[in-house]
KELUMMAR-344420 format. One line per field, with one value per residue (C-alpha): residue number from 1; residue in one letter; chain; z, y, x. Coordinates in Angstrom, 1 decimal, padded with zeros to 4 digits. Layout:
N
pos: NUM,...
code: A,...
unit: A,...
c3: Z,...
c2: Y,...
c1: X,...
// end
This chain:
179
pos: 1,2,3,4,5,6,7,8,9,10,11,12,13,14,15,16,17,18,19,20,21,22,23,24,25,26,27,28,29,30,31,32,33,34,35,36,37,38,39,40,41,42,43,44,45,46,47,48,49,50,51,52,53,54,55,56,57,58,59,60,61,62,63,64,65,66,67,68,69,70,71,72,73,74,75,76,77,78,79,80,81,82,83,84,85,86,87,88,89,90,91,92,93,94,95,96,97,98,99,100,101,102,103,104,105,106,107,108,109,110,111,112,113,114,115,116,117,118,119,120,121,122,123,124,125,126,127,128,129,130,131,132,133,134,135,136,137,138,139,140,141,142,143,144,145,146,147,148,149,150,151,152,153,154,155,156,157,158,159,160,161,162,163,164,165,166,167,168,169,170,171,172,173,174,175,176,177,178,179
code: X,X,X,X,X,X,X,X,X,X,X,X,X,X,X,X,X,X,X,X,X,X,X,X,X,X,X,X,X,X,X,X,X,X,X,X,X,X,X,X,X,X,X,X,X,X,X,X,X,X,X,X,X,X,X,X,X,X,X,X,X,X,X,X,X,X,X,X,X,X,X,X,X,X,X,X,X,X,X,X,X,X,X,X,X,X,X,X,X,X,X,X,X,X,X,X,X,X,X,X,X,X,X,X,X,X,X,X,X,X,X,X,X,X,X,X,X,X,X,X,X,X,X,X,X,X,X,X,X,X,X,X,X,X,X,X,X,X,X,X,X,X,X,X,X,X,X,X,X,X,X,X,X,X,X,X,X,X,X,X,X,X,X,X,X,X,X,X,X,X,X,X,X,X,X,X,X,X,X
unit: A,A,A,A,A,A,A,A,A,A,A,A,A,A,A,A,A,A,A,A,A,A,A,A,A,A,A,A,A,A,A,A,A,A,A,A,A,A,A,A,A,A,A,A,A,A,A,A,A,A,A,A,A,A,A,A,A,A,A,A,A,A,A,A,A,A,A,A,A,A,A,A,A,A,A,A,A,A,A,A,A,A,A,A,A,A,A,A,A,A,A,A,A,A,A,A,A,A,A,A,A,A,A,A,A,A,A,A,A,A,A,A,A,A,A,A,A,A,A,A,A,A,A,A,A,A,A,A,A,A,A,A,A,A,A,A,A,A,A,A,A,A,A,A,A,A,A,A,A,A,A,A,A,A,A,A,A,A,A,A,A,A,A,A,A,A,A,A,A,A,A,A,A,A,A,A,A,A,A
c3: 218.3,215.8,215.5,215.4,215.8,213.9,210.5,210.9,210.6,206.8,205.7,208.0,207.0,203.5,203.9,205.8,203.5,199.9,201.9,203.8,201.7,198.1,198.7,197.3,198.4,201.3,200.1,196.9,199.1,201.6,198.9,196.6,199.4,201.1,197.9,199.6,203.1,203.1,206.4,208.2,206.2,207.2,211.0,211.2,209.5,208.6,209.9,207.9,208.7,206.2,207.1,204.7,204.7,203.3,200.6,202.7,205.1,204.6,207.2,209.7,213.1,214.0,216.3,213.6,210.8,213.4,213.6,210.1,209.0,207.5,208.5,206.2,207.7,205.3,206.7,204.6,205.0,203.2,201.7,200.7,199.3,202.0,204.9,204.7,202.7,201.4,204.3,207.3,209.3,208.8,211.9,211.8,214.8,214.9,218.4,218.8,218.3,218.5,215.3,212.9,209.5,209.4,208.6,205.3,203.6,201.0,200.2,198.2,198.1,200.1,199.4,203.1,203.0,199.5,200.6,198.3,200.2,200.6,203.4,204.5,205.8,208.1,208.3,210.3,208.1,211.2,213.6,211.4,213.2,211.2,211.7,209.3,208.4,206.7,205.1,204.6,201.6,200.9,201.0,197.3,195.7,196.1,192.8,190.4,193.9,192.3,194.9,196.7,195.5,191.9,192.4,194.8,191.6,189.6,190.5,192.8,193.1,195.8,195.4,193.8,196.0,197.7,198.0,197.6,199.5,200.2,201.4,202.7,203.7,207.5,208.9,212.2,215.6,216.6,219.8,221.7,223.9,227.3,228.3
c2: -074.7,-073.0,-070.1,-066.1,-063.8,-060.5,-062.5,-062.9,-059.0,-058.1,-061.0,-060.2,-056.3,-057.3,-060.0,-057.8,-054.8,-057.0,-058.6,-055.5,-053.1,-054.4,-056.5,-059.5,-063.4,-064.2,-067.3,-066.3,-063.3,-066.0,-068.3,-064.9,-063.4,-066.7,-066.7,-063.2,-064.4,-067.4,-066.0,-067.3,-070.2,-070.8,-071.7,-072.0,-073.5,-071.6,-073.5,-071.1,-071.6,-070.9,-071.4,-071.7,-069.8,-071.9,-070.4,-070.4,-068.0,-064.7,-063.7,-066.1,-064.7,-065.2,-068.0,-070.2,-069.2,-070.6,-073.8,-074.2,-073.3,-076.1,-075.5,-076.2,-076.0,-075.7,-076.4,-074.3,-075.8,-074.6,-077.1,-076.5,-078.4,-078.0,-076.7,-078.7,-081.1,-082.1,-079.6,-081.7,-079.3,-080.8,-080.1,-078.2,-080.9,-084.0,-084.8,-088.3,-087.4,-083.3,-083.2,-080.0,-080.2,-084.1,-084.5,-085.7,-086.4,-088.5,-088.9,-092.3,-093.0,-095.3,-096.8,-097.5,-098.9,-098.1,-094.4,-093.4,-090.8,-089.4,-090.7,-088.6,-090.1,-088.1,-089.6,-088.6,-089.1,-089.5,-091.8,-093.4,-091.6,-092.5,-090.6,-091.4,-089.1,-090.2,-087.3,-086.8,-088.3,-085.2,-082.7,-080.9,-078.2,-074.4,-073.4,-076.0,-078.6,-081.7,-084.1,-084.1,-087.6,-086.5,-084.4,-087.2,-087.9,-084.2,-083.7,-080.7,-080.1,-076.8,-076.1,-072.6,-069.5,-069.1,-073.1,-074.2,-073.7,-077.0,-077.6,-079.8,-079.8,-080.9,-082.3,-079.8,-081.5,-082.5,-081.5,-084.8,-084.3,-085.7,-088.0
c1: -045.6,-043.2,-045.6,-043.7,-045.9,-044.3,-044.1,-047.9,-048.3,-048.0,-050.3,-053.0,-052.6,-052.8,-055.3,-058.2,-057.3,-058.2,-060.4,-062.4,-061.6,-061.4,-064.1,-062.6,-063.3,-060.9,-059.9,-058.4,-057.0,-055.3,-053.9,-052.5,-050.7,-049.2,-046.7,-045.4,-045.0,-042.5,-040.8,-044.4,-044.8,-040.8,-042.1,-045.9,-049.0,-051.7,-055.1,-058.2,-062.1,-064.6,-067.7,-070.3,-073.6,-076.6,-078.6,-082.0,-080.2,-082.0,-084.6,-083.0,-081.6,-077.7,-078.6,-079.9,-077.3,-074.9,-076.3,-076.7,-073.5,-071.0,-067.4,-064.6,-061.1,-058.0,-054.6,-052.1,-048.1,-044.6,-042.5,-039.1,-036.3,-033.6,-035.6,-038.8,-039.1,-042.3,-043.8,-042.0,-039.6,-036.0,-034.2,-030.9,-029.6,-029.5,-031.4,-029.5,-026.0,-026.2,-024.5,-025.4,-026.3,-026.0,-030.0,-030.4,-034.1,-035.7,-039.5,-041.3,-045.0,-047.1,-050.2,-051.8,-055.1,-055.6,-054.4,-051.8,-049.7,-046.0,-043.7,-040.6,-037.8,-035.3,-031.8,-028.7,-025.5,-023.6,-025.5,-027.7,-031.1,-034.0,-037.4,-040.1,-043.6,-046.7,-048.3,-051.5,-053.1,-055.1,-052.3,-052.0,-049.7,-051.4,-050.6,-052.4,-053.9,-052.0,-051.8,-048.6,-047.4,-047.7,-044.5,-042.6,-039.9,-040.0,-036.4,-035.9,-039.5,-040.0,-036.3,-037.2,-036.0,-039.8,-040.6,-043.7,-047.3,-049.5,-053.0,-055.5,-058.8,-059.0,-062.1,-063.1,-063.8,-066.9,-068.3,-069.7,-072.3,-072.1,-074.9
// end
């Protein structure tokens, strides 16, 4: 929704070139360079298929490598201290009162059907607006994949100057056939 288009440019030059040309794995390629692109991680999510070749796979037409193949999709987020906390995007207005720069956040843990997970609570310090996220329990910190609720009460966790990357691994959609 939030996605810009021009701070996409560098990271997909530098990306295909490591990638192409360098002949290095592109998922070590995506996670090294999304430490130099905050500006995109600032407004968009980064949703990355790999898909996974089996290891029978020689010999075998393109048809049938497509049907065996086993997606994985990562979901790559930006958390920062002040402009999204814990990766949820902390609006600069308040959208009850129109107040700016009233939007204060705090973040606890949950434990949901046995689901440990963070929840981040949105609060207007003029009108009292509350707005309340449950993350997802599988979302974990790029640089060392702690889960994200190990770093709920490190004081000024993702405060640094270039914030902090996340991750998950999403499940993909099914397709249902229609009977």
């Amino acid at each position: 929704m939030d996605f810009v288009p021009h701070n996409t440019g560098s990271f997909l030059t530098k990306i295909f070139h490591r990638h192409f040309v360098n002949r290095k794995p592109i998922k070590q390629t995506i996670r090294t360079f999304l430490y130099e692109e905050i500006s995109m991680g600032a407004h968009s999510e980064l949703m990355v298929y790999y898909g996974r070749i089996p290891n029978d796979a020689k010999g075998k037409k393109l048809a049938e490598l497509a049907r065996g193949r086993a997606w994985v999709v990562y979901k790559y987020s930006w958390a920062h201290l002040s402009m999204r906390p814990f990766t949820v995007v902390r609006p600069i207005q308040c959208l009850t009162c129109r107040r700016l720069h009233t939007i204060e956040s705090s973040a606890r843990i949950d434990k949901a059907n046995g689901n440990k997970h963070v929840v981040v609570t949105l609060l207007c310090s003029a009108c009292g607006a509350l707005a309340a996220y449950a993350m997802s329990p599988g979302l974990c910190v790029l640089e060392d994949s702690r889960p994200l609720t190990s770093v709920v009460d490190v004081p000024n966790w993702s405060c640094k100057t270039r914030g902090e990357w996340c991750f998950e691994v999403v499940e993909p959609a099914v397709e249902v056939e229609s009977a």
